[in-house]
FIRORO-17650 format. One line per 3 residues: their letters; for each residue x, y, z of C-alpha. Coordinates in pm, 1 decimal. Layout:
REM FIRORO-17650
A) X:Y:Z  ...
REM end
This chain:
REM FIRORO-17650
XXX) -8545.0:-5805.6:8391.3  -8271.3:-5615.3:8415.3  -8154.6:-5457.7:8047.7
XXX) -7788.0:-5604.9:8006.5  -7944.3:-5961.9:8089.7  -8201.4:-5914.4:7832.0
XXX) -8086.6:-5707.6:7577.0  -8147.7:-5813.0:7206.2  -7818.0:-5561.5:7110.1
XXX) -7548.8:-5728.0:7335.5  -7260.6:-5498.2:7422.0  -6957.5:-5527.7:7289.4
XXX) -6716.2:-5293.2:7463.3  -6683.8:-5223.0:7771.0  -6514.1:-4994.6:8036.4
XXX) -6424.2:-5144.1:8352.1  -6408.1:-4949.4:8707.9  -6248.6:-5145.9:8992.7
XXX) -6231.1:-4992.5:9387.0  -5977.3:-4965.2:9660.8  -6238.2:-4992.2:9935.2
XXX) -6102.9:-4948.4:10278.3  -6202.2:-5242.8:10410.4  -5956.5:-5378.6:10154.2
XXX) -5578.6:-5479.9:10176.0  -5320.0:-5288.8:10013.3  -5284.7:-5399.6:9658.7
XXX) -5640.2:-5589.6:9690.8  -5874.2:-5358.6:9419.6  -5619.7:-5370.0:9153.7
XXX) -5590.3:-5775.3:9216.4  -5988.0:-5801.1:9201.2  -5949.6:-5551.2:8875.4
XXX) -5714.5:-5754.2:8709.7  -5923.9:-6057.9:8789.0  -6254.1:-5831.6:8683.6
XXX) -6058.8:-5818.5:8363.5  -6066.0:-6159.2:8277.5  -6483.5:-6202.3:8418.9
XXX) -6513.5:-5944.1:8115.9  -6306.4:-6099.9:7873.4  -6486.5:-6444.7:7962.2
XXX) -6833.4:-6272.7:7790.8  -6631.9:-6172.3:7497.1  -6672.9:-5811.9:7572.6
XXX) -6337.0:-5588.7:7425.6  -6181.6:-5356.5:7725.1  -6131.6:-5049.6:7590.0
XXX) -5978.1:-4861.4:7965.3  -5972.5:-4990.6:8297.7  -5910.6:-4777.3:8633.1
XXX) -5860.7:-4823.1:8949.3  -6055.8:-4596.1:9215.0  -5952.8:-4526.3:9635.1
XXX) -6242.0:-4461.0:9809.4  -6182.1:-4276.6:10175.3  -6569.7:-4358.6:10265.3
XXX) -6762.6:-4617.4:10163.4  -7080.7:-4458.1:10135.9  -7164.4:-4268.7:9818.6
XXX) -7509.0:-4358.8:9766.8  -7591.0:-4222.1:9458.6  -7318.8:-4367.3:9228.4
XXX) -7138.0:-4600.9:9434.4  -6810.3:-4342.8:9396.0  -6817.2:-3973.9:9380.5
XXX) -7045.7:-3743.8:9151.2  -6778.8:-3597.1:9001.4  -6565.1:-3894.9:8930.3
XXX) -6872.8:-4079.6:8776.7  -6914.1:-3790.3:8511.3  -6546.9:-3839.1:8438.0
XXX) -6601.3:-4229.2:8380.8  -6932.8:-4139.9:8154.2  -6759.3:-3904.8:7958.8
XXX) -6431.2:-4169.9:7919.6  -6663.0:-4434.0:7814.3  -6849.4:-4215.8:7575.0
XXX) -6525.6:-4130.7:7433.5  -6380.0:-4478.3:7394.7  -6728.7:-4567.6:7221.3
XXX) -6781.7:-4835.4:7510.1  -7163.0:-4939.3:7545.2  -7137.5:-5084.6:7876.3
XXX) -6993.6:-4950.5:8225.7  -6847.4:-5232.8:8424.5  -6840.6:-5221.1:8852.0
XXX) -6625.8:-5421.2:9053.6  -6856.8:-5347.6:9336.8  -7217.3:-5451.0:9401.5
XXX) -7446.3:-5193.1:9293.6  -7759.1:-5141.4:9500.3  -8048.2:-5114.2:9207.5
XXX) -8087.3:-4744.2:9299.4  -7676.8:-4692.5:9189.9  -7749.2:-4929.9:8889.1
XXX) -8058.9:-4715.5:8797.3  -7822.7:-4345.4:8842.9  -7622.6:-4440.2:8674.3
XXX) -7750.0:-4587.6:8355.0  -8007.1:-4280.5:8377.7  -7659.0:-4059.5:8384.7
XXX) -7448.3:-4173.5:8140.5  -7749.3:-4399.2:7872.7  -7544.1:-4725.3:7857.5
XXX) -7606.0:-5049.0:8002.9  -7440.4:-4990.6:8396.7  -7386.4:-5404.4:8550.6
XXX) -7134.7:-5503.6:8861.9  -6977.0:-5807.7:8902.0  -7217.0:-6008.0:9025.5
XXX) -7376.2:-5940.4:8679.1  -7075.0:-6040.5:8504.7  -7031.1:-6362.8:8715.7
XXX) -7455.5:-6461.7:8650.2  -7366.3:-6395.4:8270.1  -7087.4:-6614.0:8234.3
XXX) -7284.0:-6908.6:8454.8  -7595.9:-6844.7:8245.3  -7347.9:-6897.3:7919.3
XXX) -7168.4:-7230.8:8057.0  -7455.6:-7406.4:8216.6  -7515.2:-7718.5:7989.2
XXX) -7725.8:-7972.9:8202.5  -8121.5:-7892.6:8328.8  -7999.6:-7871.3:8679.0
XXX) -7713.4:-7597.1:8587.1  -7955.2:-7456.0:8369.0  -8191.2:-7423.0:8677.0
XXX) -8000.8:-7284.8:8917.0  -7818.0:-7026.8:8691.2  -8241.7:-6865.3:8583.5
XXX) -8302.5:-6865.6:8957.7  -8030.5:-6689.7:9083.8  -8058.9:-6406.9:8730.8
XXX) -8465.6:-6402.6:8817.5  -8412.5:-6301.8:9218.0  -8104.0:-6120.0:9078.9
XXX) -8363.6:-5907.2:8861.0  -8623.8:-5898.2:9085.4  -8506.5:-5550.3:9269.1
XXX) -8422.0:-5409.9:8941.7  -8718.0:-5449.6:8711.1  -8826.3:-5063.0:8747.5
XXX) -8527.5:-5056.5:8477.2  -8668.9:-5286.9:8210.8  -8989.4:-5070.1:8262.0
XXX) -8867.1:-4742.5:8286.2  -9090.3:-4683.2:7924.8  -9397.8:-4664.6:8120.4
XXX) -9329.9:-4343.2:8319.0  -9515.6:-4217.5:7984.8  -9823.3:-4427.6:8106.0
XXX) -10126.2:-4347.7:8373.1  -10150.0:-4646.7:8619.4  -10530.0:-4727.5:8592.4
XXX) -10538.6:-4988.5:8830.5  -10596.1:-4932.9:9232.9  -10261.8:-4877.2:9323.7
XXX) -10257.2:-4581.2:9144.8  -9901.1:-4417.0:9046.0  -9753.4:-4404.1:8699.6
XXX) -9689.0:-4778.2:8495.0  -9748.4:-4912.2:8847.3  -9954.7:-5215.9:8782.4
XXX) -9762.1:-5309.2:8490.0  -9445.1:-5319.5:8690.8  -9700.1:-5503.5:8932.5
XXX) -9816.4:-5765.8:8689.8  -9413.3:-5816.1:8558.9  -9344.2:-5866.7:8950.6
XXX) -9563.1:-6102.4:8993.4  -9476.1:-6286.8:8666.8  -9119.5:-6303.4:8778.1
XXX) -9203.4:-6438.9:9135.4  -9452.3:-6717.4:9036.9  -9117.2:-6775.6:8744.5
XXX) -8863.2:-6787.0:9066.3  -9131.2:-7054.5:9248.3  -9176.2:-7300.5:8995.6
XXX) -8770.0:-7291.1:8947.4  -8748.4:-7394.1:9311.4  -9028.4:-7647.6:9245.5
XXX) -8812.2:-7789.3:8928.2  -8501.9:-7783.0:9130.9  -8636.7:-7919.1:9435.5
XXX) -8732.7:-8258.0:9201.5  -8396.9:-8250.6:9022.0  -8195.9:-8227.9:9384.4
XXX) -8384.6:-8506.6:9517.0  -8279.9:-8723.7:9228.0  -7884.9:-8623.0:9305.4
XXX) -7949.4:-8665.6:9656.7  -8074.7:-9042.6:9591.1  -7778.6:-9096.4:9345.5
XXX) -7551.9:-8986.4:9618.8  -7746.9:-9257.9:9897.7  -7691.6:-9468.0:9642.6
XXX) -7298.8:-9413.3:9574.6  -7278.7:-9397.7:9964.3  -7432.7:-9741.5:9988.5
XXX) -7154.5:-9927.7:9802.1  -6807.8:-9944.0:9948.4  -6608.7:-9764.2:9709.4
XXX) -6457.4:-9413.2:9895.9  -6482.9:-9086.8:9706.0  -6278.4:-8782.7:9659.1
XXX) -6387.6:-8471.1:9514.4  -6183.6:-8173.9:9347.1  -6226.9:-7850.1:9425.8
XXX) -6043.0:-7509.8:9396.0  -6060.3:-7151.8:9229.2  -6200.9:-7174.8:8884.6
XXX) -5958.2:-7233.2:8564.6  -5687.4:-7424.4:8813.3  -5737.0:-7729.1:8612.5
XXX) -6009.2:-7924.7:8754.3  -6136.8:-8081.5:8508.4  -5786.2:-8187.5:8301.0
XXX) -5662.7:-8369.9:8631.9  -6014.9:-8554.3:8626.7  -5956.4:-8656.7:8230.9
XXX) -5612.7:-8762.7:8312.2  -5656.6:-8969.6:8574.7  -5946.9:-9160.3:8477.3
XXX) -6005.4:-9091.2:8111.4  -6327.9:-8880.2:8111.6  -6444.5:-8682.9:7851.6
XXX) -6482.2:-8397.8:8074.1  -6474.8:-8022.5:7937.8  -6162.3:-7859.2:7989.7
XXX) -6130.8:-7517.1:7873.1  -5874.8:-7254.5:7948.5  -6160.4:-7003.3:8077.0
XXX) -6334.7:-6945.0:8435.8  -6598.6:-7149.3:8511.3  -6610.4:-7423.4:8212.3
XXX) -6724.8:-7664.3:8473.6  -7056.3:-7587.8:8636.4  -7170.3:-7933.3:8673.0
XXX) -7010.5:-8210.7:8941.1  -6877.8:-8498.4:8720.9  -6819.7:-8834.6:8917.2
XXX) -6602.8:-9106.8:8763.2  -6419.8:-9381.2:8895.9  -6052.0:-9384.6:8928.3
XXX) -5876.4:-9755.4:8952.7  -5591.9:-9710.3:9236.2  -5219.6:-9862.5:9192.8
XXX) -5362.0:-10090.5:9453.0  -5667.8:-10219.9:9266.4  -5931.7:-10038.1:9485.3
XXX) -6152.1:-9758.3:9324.7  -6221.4:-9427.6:9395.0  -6497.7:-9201.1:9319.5
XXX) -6354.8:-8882.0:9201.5  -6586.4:-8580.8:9170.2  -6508.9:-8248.9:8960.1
XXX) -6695.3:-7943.0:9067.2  -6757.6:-7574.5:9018.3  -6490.7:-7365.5:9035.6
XXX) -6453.0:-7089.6:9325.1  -6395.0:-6709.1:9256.8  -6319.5:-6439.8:9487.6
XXX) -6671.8:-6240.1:9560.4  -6849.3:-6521.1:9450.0  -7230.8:-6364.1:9471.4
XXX) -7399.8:-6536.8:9773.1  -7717.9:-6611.3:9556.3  -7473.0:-6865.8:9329.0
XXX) -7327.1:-7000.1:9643.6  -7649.7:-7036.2:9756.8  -7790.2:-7183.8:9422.9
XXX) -7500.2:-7412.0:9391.6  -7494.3:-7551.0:9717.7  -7724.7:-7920.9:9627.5
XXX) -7427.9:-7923.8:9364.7  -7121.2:-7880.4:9607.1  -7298.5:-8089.8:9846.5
XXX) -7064.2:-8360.5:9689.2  -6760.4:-8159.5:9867.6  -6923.8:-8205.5:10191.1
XXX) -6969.6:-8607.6:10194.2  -6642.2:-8645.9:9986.3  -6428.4:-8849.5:10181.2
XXX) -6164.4:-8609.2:10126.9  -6060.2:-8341.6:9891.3  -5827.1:-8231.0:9653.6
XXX) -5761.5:-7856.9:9697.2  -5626.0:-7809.2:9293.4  -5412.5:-7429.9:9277.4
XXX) -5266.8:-7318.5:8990.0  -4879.0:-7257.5:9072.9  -4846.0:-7002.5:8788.5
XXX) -5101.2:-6768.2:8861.7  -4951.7:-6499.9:9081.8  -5219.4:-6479.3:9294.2
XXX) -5273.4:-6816.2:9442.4  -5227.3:-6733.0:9777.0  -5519.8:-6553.4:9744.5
XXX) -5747.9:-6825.3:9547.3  -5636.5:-7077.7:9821.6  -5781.2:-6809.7:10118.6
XXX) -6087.3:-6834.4:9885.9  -6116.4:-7152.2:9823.5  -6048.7:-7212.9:10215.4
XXX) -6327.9:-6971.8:10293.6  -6626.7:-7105.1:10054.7  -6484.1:-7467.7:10207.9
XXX) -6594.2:-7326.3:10536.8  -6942.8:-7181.8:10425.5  -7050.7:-7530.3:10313.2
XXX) -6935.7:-7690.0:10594.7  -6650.8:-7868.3:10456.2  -6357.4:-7698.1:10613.1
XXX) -6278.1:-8026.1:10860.9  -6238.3:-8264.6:10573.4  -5890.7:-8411.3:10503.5
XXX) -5746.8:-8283.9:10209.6  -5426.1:-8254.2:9975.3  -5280.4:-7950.0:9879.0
XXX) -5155.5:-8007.4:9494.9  -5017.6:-7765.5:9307.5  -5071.7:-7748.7:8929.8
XXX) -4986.8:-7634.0:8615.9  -4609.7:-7656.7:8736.6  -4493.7:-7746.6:8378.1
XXX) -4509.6:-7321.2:8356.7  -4299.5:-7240.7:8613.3  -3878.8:-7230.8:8572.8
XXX) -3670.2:-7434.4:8830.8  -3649.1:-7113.8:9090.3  -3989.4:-7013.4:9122.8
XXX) -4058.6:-7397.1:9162.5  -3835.2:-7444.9:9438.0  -3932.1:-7112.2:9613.4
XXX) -4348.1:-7255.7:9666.1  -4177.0:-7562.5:9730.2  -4033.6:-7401.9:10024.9
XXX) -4338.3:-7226.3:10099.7  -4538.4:-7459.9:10112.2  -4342.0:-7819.2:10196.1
XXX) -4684.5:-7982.9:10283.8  -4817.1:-7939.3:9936.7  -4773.1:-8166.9:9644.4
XXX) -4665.6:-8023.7:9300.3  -4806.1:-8182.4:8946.8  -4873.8:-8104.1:8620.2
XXX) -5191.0:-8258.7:8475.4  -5124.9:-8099.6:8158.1  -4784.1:-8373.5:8133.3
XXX) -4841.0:-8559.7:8377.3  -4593.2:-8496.5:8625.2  -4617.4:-8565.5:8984.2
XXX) -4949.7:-8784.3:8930.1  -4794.7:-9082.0:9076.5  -4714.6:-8933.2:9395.9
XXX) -5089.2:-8790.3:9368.1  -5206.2:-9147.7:9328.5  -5012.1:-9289.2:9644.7
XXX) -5130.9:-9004.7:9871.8  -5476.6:-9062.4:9714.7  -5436.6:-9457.6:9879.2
XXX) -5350.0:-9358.1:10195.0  -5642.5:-9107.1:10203.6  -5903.2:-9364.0:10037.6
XXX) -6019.1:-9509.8:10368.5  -6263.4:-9755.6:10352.8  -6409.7:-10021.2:10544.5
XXX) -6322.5:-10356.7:10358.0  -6069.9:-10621.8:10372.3  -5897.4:-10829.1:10097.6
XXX) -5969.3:-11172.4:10024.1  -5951.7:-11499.2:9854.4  -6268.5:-11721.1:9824.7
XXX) -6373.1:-12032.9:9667.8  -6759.3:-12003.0:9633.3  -6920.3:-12324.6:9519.0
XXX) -7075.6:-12392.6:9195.5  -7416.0:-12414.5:9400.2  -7391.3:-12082.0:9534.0
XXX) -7405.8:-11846.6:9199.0  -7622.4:-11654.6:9458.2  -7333.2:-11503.9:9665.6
XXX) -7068.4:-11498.1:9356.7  -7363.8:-11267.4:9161.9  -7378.9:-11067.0:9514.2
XXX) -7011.5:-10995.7:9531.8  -6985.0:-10832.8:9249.1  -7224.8:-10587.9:9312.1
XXX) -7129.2:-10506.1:9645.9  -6737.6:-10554.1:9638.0  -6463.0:-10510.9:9402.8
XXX) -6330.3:-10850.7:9257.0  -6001.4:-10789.0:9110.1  -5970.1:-11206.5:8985.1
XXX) -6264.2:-11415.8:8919.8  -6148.1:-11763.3:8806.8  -6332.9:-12083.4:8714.2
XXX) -6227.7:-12407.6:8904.9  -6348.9:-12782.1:8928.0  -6514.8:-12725.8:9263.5
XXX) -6630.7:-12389.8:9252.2  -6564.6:-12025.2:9169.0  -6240.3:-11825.7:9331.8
XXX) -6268.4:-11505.9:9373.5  -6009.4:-11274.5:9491.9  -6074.6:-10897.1:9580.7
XXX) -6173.4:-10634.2:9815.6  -6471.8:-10718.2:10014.2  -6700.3:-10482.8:10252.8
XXX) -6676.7:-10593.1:10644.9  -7027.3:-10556.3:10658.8  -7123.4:-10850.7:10436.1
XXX) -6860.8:-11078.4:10630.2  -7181.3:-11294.5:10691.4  -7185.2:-11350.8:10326.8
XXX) -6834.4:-11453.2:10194.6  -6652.1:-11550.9:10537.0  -6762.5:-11938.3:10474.8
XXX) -6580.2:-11915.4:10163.9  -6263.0:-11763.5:10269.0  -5933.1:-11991.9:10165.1
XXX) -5733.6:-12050.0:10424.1  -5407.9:-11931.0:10389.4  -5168.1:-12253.5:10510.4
XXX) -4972.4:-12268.3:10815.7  -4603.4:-12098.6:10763.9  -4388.9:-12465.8:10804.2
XXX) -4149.2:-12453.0:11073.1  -3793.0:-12551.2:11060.1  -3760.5:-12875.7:11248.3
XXX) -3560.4:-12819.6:11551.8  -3204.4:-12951.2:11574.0  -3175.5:-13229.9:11781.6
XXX) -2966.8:-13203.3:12111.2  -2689.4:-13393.7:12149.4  -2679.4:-13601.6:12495.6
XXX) -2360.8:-13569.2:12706.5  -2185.2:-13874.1:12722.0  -2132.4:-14002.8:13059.9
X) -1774.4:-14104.4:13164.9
REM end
């Protein structure tokens, strides 16, 4: 396991080293920096220097960057009494091994950081699950670190070579670990998966929420339908897909889903991990793309958000654009992504602003196949009244001398069921005509 995962002394400080690859748009390292910033900040780790590095050639095997620039960084971090070396940029385990070996602190990237920070918020089994997979075949290519103290041992075994079958045995020990996670997971996704049948069976639409992490997921899913959902200023509070019904102005209800929050370089073994969970994004009905409007880079969390939409499949759904956290920004920069984007609808589910308009848009999106109507059921037939309620969505149930009225939303195909017992609505009366005068003959 790799040392920074495992450690019993966790680090405290840290220096951070973004890159300027040049694969990379102008301006893009120091964005992904700046955003590495806050990753770091998330563990509770204090920054003590941050720098930005160009590199002309992407290949510098040993270190990632050049020899000379590394020793500079070591000595900086030595310096600044940091005990931990932070990459924006994957690290093959070779780089990770050179440079820890180098400079004798704890070396992680990013997808480090990100596996940390998951490991820390995951709260139910299934999070909990996915979050030791991905940091077990995260390890995996890296355990020659944790047992670098058995280069002082003689492999005895067949294999031969120094601490060789102890790194062996610790292989195989994380493997057979990694296969009984899939085996747990595999039991827990088939539960969600009948859940979800089971939500799909019923005729109540759903929605789910998605966006870049810490736009304010989870506070628009506690506003509009009162859930006790965590919502935390920091990435990534929400791991977990909550579902709760929302009521509609027009009495129908909605299944609103929050999920995991998106982040640019999201490692592909967490998108991979997380994918039974954002499963509910791809049978959604429709979405609601959530941005934060004060975060000066949310043209790039939308591209992101756009992107991981189209690795699960889930780029053709219909979705709202909502803009939020607008109760930060003054009148002019309001009106200016108003004008950039005239589609898009602007809230604040901090105050509540805009959520009406939300609501109405959310009515015209919430499809579904049932029709509204008024029955009288008989006092005999308990049976279908009992049945209704299960399968539609009575808004008025009242008692009467010949039976039970019922008026609501019904699904089309149970028409069998209540169409005997729909009330006829009466004829519109017509105005009598006027009667004609006959001419008079002379």
């Amino acid at each position: 396991m790799a040392d920074f995962l495992e450690s019993k002394r966790p680090a405290t400080r840290a220096l951070l080293v973004g890159v300027q690859t040049p694969d990379m748009k102008p301006g893009e390292g120091a964005e992904l920096l700046t955003e590495l910033n806050e990753l770091v900040e998330n563990l509770g780790l204090a920054i003590t220097h941050s720098t930005l590095i160009t590199l002309r050639d992407r290949q510098q095997p040993k270190f990632l960057i050049g020899t000379g620039k590394a020793a500079e960084l070591i000595a900086r971090a030595k310096a600044d009494g940091a005990d931990v070396i932070v990459l924006d940029e994957e690290l093959s385990p070779a780089q990770q091994r050179n440079w820890e070996e180098e400079s004798g602190l704890a070396v992680i990237d990013r997808q480090e950081v990100i596996l940390e920070i998951f490991a820390d918020r995951a709260q139910t089994r299934e999070a909990v699950l996915q979050v030791a997979l991905a940091r077990m075949e995260y390890s995996l290519p890296r355990l020659t670190r944790a047992w670098s103290h058995l280069s002082r041992q003689r492999g005895k075994g067949k294999m031969g070579g120094e601490g060789e079958t102890q790194l062996e045995q610790d292989r195989r020990l994380v493997r057979n670990r990694i296969t009984r996670l899939k085996a747990e997971l595999a039991q827990v996704i088939s539960q969600r998966a009948t859940q979800r049948i089971r939500r799909q069976r019923t005729p109540v639409p759903g929605a789910a929420i998605v966006g870049y992490t810490n736009a304010g997921k989870s506070t628009l899913l506690n506003k509009l339908t009162g859930a006790q959902v965590l919502a935390a200023d920091k990435l990534f509070a929400t791991l977990d897909p909550t579902t709760r019904q929302l009521v509609l102005p027009d009495g129908r209800t909605l299944l609103l889903t929050d999920t995991v929050g998106f982040i640019r370089r999201l490692p592909h073994r967490l998108v991979e991990a997380f994918k039974a969970t954002l499963e509910e994004v791809v049978v959604a009905g429709f979405l609601i793309h959530l941005l934060d409007a004060a975060n000066p880079n949310v043209d790039q969390h939308h591209a992101t958000t756009l992107a991981v939409l189209g690795e699960l499949g889930a780029a053709d759904r219909p979705t709202l654009t909502v803009f939020n956290k607008t109760d930060l920004l003054d009148g002019n920069a309001l009106a200016r992504l108003r004008a950039q984007h005239p589609e898009a609808l602007f809230i604040s589910a901090h105050t509540g602003a805009g959520l009406g308009e939300l609501l109405r848009h959310c009515e015209a999106l919430a499809t579904d196949d049932t029709e509204a109507a008024d029955l009288l059921v008989p006092h005999s037939r308990y049976d279908v009244v009992a049945r209704l309620h299960q399968v539609g969505h009575v808004r008025k149930r009242e008692s009467l001398g010949d039976g039970t009225r019922l008026t609501g939303r019904f699904p089309k195909k149970f028409a069998a069921l209540y169409t005997p017992f729909i009330i006829p609505k009466p004829a519109p009366k017509r105005k009598p005509a006027a009667k004609r005068r006959s001419a008079s003959r002379e």
